[in-house]
N, C-alpha and C positions, 0 to 999 in steps of 0.2 A: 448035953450031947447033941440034943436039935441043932443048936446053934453054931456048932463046932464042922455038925456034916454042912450047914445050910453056907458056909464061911468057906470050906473045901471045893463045896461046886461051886463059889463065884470067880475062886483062885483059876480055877480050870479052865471058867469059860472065857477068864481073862487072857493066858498066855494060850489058849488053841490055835492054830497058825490059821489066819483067814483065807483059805485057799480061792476065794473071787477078787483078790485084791488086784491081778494083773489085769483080770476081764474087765473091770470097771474104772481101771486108770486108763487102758485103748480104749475106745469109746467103739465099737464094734457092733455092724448092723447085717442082716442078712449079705449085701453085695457091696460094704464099704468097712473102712477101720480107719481111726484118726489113732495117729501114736503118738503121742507128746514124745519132744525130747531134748535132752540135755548138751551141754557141749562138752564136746569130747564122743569119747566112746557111749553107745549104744546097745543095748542087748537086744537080740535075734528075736524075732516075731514071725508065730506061723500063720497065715493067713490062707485059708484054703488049699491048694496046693505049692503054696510059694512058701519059702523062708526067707525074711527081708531084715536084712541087718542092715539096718544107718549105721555105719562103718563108726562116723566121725562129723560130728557137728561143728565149724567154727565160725563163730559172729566178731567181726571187727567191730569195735568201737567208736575207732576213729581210720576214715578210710583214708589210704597213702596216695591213690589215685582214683582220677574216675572209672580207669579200666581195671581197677580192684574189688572182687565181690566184697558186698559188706555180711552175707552168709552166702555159707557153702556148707553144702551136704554129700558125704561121700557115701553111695549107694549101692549094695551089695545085693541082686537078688537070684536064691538058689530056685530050681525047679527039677528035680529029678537029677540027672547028668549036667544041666544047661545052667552055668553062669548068666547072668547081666548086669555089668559093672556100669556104673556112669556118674556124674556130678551134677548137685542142683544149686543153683547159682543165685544170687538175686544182688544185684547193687543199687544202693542206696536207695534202700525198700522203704524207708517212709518220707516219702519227698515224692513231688512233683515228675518227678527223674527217673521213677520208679523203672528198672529195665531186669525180668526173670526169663532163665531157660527153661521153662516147667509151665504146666504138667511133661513129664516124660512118658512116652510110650511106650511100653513094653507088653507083647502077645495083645489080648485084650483087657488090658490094666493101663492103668493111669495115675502117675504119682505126683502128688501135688504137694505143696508148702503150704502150710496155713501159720500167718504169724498176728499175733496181740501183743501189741506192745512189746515185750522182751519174751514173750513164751512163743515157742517154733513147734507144730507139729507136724508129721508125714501123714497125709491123705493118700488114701490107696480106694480109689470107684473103677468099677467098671469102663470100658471106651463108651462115649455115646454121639451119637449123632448129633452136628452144632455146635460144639464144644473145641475151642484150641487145644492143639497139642504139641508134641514136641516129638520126632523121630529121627533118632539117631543113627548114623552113616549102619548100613549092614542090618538093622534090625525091623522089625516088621509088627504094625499095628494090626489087628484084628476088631474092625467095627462091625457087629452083624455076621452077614455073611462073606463082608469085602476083608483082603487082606492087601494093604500096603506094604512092600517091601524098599526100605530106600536103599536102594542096588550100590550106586557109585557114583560121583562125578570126573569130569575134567576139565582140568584147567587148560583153557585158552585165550587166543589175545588176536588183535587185529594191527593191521601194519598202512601207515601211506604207503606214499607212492615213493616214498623214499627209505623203505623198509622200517622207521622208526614205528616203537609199538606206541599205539595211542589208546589203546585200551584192553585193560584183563573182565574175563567173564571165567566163567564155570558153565559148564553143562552138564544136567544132573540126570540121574535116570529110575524111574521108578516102576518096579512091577505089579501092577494091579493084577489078582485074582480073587475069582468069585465062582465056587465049583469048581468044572473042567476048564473054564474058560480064564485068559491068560492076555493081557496085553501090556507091553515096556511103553511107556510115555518119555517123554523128555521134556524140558524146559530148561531155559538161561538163565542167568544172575537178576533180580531184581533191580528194576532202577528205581533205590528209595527216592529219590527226589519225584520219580515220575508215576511211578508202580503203584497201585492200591494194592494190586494180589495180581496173581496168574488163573485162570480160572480153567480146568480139565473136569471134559467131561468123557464119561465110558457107562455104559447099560442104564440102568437110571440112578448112576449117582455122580453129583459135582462135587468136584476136589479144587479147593481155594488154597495156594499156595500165597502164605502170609510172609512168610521170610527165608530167608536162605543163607547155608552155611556150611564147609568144608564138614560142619562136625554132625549138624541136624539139621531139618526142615521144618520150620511151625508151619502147619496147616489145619483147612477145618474141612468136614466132610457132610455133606448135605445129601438128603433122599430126594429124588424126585418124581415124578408119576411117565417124566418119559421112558422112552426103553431104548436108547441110541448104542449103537455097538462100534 
């Protein structure tokens, strides 16, 4: 009979459903979470106050062009009423070539791709100071106390003397606030061949503008001990 109960509770502890199996497959730390994930569809992850569904994972194998991602992440994140939809891009991620739209910005979070050889995961940290980002047309970073909002641009172009155009730019515009205080900056198109960054400064913090785009802006955001308004 010993042996029959002692054979009972090993059956039991073998089918118990391991209820830590999701915590320990996201690797999840007081102000970050890594979530592995698969291609195709994703299942929904709640992180604080966010619900983040990776929609849809797909990895090319073999790329048809250079201007085709070789992964792409379709990104879904809920917060109360507030959608934030967006894509994370990366082409020809292990090569010399290397060119990603990520980390993405959204409130104060930061989503990132972390890839090992054929395994891709979603990094979700906090914004921080010095760190690239990526902010998309309409949506607004939160580092600290500062908040970036990328407002709009426009498209414009310069003419000779004989009305033909000789060149297109964009003009972008962006709302910094911090507290009560509030200021729209602007800035033009980058000239990659010429341009290291843009560099804006407002109270004591500088704003490096690293690239620019109809869809987002990568920039990085540095503290400094001046206090310029």
């Amino acid at each position: 009979m010993k042996v029959l109960t002692f054979n009972i509770w090993i059956l039991l502890l073998v089918c118990m459903p391991y209820t830590g199996y999701t915590q320990s497959e996201n690797n999840m730390t007081n102000d970050s979470i890594t979530i592995p994930l698969k291609t195709g569809k994703n299942p929904s992850i709640q992180f604080e106050e966010l619900v983040i569904k990776p929609s849809n994972l797909f990895i090319e194998s073999t790329l048809i062009n250079n201007d085709s991602p070789q992964i792409q992440l379709e990104l879904n994140v809920f917060e109360n009423d507030t959608k934030y939809a967006t894509f994370l891009w990366c082409y020809d991620a292990f090569s010399d070539r290397k060119k990603a739209n990520y980390p993405k910005a959204y409130q104060n979070y930061s989503f990132d791709l972390k890839m090992d050889k054929d395994e891709v995961a979603l990094v979700v940290t906090q914004l921080d100071f010095e760190k690239p980002m990526f902010i998309d047309l309409g949506q607004t970073a939160v580092i600290g106390n500062l908040e970036i909002l990328f407002k709009d641009y426009i498209g414009e172009w310069s003419e000779d003397i004989n009305g033909n155009q000789t060149d297109a730019f964009n003009s972008y515009h962006m709302l910094l606030s911090e507290d009560e205080a509030q200021k729209m900056v602007s800035f033009t198109s980058l000239n990659n061949t010429e341009d290291k960054g843009i560099t804006i400064e407002w109270k004591h913090y500088k704003i490096i503008i690293l690239e620019d785009s109809e869809k987002a802006i990568k920039l990085m955001v540095f503290k400094n001990d001046s206090n310029k308004n």
